[in-house]
Backbone bond lengths (Angstrom), bond angles and torsions (degrees), N, CA, C in turn:
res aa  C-N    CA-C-N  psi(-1)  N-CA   C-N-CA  omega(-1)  CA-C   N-CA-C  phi
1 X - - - 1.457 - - 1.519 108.89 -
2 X 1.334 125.61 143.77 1.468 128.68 169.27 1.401 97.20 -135.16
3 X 1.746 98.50 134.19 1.253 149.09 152.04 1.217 109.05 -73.27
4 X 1.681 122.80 117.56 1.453 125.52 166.93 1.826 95.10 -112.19
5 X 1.178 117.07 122.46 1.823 119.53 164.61 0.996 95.06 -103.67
6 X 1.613 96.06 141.85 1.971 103.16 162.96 1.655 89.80 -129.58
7 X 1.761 94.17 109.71 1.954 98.30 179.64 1.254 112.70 -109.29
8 X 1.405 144.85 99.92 1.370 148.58 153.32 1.304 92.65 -9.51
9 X 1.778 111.23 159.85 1.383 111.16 174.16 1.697 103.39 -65.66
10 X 1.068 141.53 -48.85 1.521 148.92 153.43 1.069 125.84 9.44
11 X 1.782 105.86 -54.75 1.379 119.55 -169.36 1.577 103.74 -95.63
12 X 1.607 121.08 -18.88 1.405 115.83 176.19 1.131 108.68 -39.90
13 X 1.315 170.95 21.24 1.493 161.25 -170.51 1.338 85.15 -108.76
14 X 1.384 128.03 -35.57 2.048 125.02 -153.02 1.084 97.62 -85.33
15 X 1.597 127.21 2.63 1.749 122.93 176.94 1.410 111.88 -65.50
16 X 1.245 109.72 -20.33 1.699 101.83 -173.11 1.950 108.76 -86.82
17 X 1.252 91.38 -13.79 1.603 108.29 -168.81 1.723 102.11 -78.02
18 X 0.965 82.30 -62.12 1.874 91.32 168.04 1.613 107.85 -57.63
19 X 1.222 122.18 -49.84 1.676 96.27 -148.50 1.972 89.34 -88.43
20 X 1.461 108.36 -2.52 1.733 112.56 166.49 1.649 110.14 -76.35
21 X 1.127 104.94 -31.02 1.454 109.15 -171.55 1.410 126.97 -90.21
22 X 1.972 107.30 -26.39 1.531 107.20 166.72 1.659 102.00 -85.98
23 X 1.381 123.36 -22.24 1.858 108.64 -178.14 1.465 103.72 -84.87
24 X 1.066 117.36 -11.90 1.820 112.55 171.84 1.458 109.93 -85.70
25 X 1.377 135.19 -6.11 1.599 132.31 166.49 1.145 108.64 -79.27
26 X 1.277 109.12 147.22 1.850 113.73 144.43 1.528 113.67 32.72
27 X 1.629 124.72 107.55 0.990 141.63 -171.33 1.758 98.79 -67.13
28 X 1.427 105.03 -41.12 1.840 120.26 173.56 1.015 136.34 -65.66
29 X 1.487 114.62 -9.11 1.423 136.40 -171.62 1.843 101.08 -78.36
30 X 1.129 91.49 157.51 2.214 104.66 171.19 1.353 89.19 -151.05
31 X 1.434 79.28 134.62 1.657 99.27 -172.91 1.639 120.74 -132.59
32 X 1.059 136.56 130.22 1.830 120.66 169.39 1.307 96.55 -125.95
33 X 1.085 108.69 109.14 1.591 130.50 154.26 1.879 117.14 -61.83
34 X 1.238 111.54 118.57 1.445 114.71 169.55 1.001 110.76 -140.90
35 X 1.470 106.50 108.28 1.561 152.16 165.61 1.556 130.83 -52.73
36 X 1.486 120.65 64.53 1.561 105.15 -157.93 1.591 115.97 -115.83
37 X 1.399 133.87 152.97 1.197 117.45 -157.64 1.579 93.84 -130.10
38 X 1.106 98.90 154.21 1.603 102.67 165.61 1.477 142.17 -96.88
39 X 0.701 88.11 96.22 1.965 100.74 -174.50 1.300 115.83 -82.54
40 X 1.432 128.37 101.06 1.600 107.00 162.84 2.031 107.86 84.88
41 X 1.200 105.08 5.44 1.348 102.59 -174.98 1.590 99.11 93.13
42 X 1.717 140.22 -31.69 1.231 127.70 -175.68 1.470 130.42 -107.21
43 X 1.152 104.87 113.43 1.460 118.36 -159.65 1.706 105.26 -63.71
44 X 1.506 105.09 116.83 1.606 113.75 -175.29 1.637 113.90 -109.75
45 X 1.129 127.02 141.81 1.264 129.50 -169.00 1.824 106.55 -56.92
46 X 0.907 131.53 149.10 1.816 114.15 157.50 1.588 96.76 -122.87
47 X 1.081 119.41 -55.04 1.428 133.39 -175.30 1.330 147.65 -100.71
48 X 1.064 143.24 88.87 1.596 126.09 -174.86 1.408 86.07 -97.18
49 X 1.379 120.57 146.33 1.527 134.23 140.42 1.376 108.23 -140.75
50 X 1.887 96.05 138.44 1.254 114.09 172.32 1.601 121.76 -95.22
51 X 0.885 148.35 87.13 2.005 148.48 -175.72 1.358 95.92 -78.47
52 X 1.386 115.27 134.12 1.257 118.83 170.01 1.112 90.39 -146.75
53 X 1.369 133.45 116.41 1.233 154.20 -156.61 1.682 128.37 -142.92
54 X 1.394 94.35 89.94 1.868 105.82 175.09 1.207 99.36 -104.52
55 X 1.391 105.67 167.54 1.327 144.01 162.83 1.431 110.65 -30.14
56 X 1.263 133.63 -59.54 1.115 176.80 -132.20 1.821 96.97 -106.68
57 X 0.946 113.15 -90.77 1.785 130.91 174.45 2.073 99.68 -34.15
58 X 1.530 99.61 -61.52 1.276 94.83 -163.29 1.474 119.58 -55.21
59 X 1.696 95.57 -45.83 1.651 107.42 174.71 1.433 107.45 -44.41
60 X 1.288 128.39 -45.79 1.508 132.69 -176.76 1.590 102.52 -50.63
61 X 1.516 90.56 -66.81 1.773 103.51 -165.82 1.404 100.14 -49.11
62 X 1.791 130.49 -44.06 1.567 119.60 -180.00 1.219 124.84 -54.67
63 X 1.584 113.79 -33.61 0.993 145.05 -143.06 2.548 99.66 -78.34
64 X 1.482 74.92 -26.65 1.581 84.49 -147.42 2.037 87.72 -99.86
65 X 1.466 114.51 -28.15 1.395 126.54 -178.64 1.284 112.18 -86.87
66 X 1.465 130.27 -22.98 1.115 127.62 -173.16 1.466 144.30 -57.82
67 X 1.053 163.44 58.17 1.584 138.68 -94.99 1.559 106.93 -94.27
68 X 0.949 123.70 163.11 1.706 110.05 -167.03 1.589 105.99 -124.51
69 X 1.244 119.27 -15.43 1.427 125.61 -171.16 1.900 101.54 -85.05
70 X 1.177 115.39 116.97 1.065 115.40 -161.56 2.022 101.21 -85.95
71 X 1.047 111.30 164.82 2.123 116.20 -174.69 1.358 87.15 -81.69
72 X 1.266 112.03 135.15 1.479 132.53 170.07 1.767 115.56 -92.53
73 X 1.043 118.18 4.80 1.800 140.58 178.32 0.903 130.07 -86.70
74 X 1.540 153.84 143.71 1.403 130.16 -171.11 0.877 111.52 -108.35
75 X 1.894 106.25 -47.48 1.478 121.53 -178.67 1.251 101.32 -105.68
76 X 1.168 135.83 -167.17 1.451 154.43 158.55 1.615 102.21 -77.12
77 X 0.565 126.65 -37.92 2.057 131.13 -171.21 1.473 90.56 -88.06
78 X 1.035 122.09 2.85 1.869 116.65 153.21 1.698 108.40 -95.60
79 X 1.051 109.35 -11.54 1.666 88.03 -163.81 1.571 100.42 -89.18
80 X 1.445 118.66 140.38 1.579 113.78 -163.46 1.531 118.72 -66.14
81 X 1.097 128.34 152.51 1.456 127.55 161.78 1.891 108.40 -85.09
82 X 1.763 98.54 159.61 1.552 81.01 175.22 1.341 126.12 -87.45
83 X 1.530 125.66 -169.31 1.346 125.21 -170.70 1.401 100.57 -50.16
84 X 1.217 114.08 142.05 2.109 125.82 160.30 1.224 100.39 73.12
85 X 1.354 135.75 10.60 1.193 128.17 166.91 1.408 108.76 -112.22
86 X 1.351 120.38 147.54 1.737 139.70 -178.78 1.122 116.77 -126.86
87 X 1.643 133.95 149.57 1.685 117.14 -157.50 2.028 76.67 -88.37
88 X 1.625 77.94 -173.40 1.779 89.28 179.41 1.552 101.32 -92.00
89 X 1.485 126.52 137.56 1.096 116.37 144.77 1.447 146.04 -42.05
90 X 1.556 122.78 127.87 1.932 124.65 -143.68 1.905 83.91 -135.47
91 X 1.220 102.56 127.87 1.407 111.36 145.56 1.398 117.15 -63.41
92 X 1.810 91.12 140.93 1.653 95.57 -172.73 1.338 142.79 -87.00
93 X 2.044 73.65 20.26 2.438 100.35 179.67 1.573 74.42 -99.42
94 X 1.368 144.63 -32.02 1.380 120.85 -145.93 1.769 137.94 -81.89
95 X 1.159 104.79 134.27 1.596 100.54 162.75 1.337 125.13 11.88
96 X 1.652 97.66 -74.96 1.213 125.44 160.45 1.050 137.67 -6.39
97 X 1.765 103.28 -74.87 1.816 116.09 -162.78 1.592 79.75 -90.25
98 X 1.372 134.87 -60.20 1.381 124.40 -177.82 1.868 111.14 -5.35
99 X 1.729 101.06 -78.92 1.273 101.22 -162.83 1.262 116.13 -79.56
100 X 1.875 128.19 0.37 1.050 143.89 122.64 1.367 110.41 14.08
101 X 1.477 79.39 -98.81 1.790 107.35 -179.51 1.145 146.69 -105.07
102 X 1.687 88.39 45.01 1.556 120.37 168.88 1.868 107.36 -35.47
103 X 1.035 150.28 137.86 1.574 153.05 111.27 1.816 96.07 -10.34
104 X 1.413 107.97 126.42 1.592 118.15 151.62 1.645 100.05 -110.60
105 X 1.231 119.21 136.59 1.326 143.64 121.73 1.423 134.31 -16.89
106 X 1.910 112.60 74.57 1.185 141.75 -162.52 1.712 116.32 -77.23
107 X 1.335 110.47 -42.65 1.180 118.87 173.69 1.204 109.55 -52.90
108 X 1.143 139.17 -91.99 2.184 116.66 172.89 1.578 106.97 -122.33
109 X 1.114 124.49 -163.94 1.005 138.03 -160.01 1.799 117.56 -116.33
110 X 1.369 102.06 23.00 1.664 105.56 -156.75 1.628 101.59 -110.48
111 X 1.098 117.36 143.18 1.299 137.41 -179.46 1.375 107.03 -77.81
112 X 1.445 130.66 115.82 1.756 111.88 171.51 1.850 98.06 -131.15
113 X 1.233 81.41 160.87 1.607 94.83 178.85 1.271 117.35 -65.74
114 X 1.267 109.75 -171.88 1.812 130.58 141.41 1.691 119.12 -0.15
115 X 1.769 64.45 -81.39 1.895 114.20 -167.75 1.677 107.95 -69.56
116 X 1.329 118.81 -7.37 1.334 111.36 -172.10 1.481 134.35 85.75
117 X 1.825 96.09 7.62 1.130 113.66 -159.86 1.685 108.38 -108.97
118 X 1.019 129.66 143.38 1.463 116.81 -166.03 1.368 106.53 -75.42
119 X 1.616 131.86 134.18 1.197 129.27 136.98 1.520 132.29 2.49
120 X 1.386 128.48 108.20 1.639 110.70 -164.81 1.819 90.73 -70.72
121 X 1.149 123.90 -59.08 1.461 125.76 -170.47 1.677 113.43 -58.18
122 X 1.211 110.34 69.99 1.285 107.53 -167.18 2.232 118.75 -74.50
123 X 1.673 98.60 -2.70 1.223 109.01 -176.36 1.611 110.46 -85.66
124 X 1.464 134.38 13.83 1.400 107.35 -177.78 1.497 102.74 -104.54
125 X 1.115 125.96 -48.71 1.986 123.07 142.66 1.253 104.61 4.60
126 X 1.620 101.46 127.05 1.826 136.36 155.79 1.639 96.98 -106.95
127 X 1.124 96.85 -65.30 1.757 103.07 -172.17 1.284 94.62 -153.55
128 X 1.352 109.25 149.35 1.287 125.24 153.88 1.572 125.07 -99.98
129 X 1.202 115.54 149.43 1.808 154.55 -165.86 1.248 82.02 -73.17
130 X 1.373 119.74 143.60 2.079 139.14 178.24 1.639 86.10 -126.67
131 X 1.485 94.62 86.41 1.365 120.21 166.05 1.493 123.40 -171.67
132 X 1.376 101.30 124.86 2.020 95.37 -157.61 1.723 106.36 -65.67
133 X 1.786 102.36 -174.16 1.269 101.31 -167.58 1.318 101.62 -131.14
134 X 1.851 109.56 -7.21 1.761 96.25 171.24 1.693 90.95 106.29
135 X 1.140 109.71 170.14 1.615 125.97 -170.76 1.613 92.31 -127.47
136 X 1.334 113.66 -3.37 2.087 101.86 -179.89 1.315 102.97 -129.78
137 X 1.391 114.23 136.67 1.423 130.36 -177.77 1.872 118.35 -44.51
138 X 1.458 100.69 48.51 1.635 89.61 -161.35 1.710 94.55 -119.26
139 X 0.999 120.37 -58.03 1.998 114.68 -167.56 2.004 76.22 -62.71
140 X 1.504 106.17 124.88 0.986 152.82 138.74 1.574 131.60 -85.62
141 X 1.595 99.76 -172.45 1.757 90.67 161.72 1.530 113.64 -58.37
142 X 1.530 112.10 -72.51 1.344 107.53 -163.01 1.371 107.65 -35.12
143 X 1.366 102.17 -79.56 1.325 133.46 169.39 1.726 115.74 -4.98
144 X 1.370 104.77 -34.53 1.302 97.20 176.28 1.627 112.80 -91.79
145 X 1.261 109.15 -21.35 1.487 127.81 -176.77 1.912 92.18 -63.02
146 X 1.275 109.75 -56.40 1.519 97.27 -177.95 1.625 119.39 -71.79
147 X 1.374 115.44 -37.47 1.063 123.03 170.55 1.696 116.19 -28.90
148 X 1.476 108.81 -68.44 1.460 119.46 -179.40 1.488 114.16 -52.46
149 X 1.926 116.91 -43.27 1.607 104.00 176.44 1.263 98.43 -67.19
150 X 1.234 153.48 -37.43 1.078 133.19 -145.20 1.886 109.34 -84.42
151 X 1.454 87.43 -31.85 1.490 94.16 -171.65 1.947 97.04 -74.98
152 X 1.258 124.48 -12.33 1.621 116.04 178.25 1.922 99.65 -87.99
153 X 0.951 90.27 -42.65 1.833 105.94 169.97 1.715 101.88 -39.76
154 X 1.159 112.38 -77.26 1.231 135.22 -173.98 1.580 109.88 -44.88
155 X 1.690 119.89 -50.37 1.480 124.12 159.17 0.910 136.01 -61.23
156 X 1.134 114.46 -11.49 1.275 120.43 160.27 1.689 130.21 -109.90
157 X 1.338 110.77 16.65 1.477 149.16 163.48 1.595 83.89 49.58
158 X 1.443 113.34 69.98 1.273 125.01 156.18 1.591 110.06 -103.38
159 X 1.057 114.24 63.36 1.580 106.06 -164.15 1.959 109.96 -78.14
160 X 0.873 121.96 -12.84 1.464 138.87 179.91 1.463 113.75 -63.83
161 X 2.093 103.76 -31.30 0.979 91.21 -175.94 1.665 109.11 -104.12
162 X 1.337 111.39 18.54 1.457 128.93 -167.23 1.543 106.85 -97.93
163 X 1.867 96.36 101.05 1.727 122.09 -174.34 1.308 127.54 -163.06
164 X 1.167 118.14 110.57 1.431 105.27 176.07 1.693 115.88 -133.97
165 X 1.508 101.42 152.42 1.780 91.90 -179.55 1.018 126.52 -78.77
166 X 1.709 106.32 168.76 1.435 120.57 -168.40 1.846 96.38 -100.54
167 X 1.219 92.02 156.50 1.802 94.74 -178.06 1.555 118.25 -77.36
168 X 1.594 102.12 -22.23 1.132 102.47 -179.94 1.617 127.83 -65.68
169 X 1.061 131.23 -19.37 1.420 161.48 -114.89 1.305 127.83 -174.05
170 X 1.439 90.80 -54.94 1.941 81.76 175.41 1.366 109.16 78.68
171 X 1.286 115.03 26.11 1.413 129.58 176.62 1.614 125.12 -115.31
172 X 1.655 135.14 123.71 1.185 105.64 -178.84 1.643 118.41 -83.11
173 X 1.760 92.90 165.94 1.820 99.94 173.20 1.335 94.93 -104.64
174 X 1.252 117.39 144.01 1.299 135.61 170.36 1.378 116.88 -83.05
175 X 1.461 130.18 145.06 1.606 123.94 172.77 1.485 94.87 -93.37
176 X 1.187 139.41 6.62 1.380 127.38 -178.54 0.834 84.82 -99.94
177 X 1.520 160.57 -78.23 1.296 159.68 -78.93 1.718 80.90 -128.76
178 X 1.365 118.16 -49.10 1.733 103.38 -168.85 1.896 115.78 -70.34
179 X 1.740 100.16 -22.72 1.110 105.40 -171.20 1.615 123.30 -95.28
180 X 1.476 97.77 9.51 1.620 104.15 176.26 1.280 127.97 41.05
181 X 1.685 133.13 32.26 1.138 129.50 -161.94 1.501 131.44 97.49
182 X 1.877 105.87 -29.53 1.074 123.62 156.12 1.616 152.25 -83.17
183 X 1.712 94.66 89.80 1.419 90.01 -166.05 1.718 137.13 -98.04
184 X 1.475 89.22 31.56 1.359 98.42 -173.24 2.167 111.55 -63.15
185 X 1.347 87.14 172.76 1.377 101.85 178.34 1.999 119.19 -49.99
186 X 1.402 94.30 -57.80 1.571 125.49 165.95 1.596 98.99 -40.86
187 X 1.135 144.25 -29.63 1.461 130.80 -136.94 1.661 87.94 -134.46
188 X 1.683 126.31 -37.99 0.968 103.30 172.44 1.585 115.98 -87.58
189 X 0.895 116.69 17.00 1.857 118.91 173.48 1.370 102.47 -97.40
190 X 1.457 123.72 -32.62 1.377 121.04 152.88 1.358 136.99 -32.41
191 X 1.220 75.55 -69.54 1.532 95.40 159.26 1.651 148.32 -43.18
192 X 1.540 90.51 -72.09 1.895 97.94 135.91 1.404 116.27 -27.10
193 X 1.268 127.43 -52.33 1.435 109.93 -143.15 1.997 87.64 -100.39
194 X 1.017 124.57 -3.47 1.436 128.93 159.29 1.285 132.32 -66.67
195 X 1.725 99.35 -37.48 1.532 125.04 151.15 1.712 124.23 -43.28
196 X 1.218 92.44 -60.58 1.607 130.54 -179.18 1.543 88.56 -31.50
197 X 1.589 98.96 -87.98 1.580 125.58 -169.96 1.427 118.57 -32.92
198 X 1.399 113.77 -33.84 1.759 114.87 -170.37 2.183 104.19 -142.42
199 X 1.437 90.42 34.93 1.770 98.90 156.37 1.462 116.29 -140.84
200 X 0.982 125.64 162.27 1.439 133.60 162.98 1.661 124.55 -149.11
201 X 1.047 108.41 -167.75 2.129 101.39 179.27 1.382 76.49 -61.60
202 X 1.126 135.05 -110.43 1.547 134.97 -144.11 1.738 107.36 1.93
203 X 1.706 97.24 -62.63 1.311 103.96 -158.18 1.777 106.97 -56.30
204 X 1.354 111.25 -43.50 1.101 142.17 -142.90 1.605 102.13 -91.20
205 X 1.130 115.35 -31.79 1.737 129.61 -165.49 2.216 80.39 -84.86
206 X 0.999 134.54 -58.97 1.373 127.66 169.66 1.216 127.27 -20.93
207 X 1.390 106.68 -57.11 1.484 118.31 -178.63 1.580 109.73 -69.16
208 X 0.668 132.48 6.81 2.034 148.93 -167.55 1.382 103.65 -90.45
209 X 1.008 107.64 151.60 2.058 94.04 148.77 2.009 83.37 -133.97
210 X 1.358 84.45 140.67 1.803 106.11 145.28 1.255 139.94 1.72
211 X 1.233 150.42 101.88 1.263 146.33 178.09 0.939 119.24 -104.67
212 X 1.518 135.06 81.68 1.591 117.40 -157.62 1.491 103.01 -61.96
213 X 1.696 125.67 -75.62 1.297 119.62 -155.89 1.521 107.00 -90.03
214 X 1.706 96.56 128.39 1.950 90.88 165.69 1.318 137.12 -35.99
215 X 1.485 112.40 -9.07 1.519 107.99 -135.82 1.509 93.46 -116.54
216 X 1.436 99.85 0.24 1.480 111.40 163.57 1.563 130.24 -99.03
217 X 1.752 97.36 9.44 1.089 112.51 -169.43 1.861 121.65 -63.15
218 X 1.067 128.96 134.36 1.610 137.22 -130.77 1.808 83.67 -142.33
219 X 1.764 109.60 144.73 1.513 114.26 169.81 1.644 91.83 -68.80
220 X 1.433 96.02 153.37 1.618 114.99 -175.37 1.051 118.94 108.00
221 X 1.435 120.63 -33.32 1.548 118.96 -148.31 1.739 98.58 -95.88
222 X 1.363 100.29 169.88 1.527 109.17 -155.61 1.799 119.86 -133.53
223 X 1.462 109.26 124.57 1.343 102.24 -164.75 1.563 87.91 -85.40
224 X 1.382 117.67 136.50 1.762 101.38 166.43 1.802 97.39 -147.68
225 X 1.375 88.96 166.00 1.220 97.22 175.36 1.600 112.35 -147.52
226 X 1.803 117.14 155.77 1.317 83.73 176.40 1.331 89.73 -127.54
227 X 1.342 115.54 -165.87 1.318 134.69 -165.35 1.304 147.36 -161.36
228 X 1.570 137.04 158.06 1.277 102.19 171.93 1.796 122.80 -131.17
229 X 1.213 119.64 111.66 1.340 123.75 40.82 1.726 102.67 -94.04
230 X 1.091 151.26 -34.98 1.837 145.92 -126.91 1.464 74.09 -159.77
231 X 1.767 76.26 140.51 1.617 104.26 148.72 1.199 125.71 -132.51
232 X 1.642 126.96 -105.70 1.251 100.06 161.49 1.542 95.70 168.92
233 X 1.721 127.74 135.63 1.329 137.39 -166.32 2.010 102.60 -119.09
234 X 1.480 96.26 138.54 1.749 87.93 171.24 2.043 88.66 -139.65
235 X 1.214 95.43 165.73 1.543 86.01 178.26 1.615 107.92 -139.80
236 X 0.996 114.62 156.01 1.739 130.32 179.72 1.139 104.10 -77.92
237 X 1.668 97.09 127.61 1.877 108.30 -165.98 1.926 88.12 -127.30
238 X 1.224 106.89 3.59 1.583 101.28 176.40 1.398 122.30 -172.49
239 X 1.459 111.21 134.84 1.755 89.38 166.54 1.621 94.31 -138.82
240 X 1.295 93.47 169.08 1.526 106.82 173.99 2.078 113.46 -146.36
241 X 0.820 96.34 162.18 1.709 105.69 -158.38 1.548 116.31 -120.17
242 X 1.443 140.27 134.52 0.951 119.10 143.97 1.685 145.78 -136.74
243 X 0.967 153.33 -143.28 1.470 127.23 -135.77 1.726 100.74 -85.41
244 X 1.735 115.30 -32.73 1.171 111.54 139.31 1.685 162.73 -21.63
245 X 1.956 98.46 -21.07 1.367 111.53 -167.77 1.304 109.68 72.07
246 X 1.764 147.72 -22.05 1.035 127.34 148.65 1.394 136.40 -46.21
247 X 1.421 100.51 141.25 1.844 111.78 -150.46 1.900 87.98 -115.44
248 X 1.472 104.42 154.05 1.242 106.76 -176.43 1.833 86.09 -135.34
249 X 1.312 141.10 124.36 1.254 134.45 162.38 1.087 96.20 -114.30
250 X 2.068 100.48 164.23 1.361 139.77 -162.13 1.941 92.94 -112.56
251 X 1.325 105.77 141.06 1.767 105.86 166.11 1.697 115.22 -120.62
252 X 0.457 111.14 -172.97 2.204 132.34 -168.66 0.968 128.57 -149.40
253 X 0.958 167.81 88.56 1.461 158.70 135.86 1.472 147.07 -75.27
254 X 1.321 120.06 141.25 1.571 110.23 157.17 1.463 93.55 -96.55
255 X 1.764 100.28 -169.76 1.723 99.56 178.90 1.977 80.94 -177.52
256 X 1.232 92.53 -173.75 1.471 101.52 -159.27 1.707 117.63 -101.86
257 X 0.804 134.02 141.83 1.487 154.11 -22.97 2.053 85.69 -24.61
258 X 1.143 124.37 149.66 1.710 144.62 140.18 1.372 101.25 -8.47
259 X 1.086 150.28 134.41 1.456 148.22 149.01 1.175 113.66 -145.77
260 X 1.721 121.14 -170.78 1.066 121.86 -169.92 1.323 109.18 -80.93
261 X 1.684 136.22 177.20 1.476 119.77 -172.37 1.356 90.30 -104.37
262 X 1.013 117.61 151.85 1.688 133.24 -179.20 1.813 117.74 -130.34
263 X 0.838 85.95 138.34 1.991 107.81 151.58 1.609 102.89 -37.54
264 X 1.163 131.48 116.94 1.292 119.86 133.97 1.747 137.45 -63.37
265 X 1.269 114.52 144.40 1.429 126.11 -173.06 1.775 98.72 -73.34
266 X 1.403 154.23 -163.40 1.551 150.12 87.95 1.543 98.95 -58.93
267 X 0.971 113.15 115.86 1.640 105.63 151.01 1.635 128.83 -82.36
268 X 1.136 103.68 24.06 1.404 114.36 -155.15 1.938 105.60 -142.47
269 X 1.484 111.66 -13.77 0.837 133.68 -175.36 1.463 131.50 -137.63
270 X 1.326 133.41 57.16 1.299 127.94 172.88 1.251 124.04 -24.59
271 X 0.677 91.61 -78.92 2.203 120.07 178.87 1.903 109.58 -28.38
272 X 1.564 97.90 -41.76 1.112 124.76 -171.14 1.263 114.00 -103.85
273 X 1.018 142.59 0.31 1.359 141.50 -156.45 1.410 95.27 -108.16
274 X 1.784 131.28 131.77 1.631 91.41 22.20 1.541 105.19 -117.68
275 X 1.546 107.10 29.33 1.227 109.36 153.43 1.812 128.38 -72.20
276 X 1.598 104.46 158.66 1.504 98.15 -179.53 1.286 102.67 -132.90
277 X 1.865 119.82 141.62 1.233 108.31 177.11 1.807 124.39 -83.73
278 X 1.036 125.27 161.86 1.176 133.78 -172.78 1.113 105.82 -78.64
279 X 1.142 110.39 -18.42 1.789 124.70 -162.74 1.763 94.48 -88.44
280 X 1.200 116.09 42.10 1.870 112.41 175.95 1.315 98.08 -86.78
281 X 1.458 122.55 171.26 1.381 136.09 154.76 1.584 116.62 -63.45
282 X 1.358 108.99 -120.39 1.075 100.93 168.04 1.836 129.30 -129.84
283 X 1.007 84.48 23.69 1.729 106.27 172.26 1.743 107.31 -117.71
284 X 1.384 110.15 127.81 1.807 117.84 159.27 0.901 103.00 -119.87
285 X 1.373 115.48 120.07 1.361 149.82 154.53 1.402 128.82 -81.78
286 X 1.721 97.71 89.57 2.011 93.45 -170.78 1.927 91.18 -109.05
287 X 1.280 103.93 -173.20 1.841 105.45 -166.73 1.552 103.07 -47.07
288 X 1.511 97.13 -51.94 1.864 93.81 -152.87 1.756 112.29 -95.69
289 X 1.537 99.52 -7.83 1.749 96.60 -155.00 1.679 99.85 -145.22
290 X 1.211 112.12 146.60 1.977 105.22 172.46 1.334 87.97 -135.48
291 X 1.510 100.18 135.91 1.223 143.65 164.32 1.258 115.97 -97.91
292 X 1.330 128.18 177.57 1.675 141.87 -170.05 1.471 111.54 -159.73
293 X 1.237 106.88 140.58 2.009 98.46 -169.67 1.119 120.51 -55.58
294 X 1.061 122.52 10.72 1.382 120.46 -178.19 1.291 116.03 -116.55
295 X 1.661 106.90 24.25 1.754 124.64 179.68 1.400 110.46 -110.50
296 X 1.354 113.01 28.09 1.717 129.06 -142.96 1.721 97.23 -113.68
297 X 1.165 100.84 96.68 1.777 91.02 -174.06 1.688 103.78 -121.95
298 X 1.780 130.82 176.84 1.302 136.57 168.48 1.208 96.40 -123.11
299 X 1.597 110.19 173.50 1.392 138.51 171.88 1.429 77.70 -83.54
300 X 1.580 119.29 164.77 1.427 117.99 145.32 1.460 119.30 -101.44
């Protein structure tokens, strides 16, 4: 099969989406991806890639990406901050301490899909979130961004306030209204995944309001962007402060094919990783996606 893309410089960000999305199909598939951008009105090559992908090849290719050193952390509020920095103090109804003290995923360190199948990009993972992802291609980025309020919503059997819109409409669904009386666990994952089916960043970037300055940046809040076709949501699972007022935040993600939600790495920052400072210019650079401060949104 051949794939011809024609990506404005604009759309270059969706390269990682694609070359995640043809090595996550069909182990049987052969593929050449050609990648071309427009310059000036004249369309210039950037990319040929060839995937030729068996059964056989992939196991190798997992084999060689996989990371083997398993997270020694339980929660997220174990993993250290750096020198002179302290997390922020979180009320213990809040948002906040919730994604705080998320559960990480001790047994190994590997990213898997949907399908059960590992993540081909197995390098943008710190740790992963001990929270499933479903057997259908639906908790995504956004998707995971709502997933998590809903699931702190849900613990705290605030179900009244458990809603989010559909893209079509611009209207919310209610979990009371979908769950008829029924508020078990089973019924709100249902639910979720009803969400899933008819929202996206578009839908989801609405319900936000604005954050002008980073430096006010708060756990919860959400870099998103939308796009066309995809964009892409990660959310703040931590910050910490120090005597300065410099803020250091933590990010999360799902991403596409559906996967598990993960820790972000800095790729840009060893030393620092897998915290990021607030103190960027005006480009963030996390593994799969760049954002700009002005992708800085809240729940209200």
């Amino acid at each position: 099969m051949i794939f011809v893309l024609k990506l404005n410089n604009k759309k270059f960000k969706l390269l990682n989406y694609y070359v995640n999305f043809f090595t996550n199909l069909s182990p049987t598939n052969n593929f050449i991806i050609m990648l071309l951008t427009n310059n000036n009105n004249q369309y210039k090559l950037l990319i040929v890639m060839f995937c030729f992908i068996t059964c056989c090849t992939k196991s190798i290719l997992y084999s060689q990406i996989l990371p083997q050193e398993k997270i020694k952390y339980k929660t997220i509020s174990q993993i250290p901050t750096i020198s002179n920095y302290n997390r922020i103090i979180c009320d213990s109804n809040s948002f906040g301490f919730y994604l705080r003290n998320l559960e990480l995923k001790i047994s190994n360190n590997i990213v898997y899909l949907y399908n059960n199948t590992p993540k081909y990009n197995q390098n943008a993972q710190y740790a992963i979130i001990k929270i499933d992802v479903g057997n259908k291609d639906l908790q995504q980025c956004a998707d995971a961004v709502m997933r998590l309020k809903g699931e702190y919503l849900f613990s705290l059997k605030k179900f009244k306030d458990i809603h989010f819109c559909f893209l079509s409409d611009g209207k919310p669904r209610y979990y009371t209204d979908y769950c008829n009386g029924n508020f078990s666990y089973n019924k709100f994952k249902d639910y979720m995944n009803y969400i899933f089916s008819f929202a996206n960043t578009a839908s989801l970037k609405k319900e936000l309001k604005h954050i002008n300055n980073v430096e006010d940046i708060e756990i919860g809040d959400v870099f998103i962007q939308t796009g066309n076709p995809y964009g892409h949501a990660i959310i703040i699972v931590d910050v910490a402060i120090n005597k300065n007022k410099e803020k250091i935040f933590m990010l999360a993600q799902s991403y596409m094919p559906a996967q598990e939600i993960h820790i972000l790495k800095n790729p840009n920052n060893n030393n620092l990783s897998p915290w990021y400072s607030a103190d960027f210019e005006e480009i963030l650079e996390t593994p799969e996606w760049t954002f700009t401060k002005n992708d800085l949104y809240r729940f209200p």
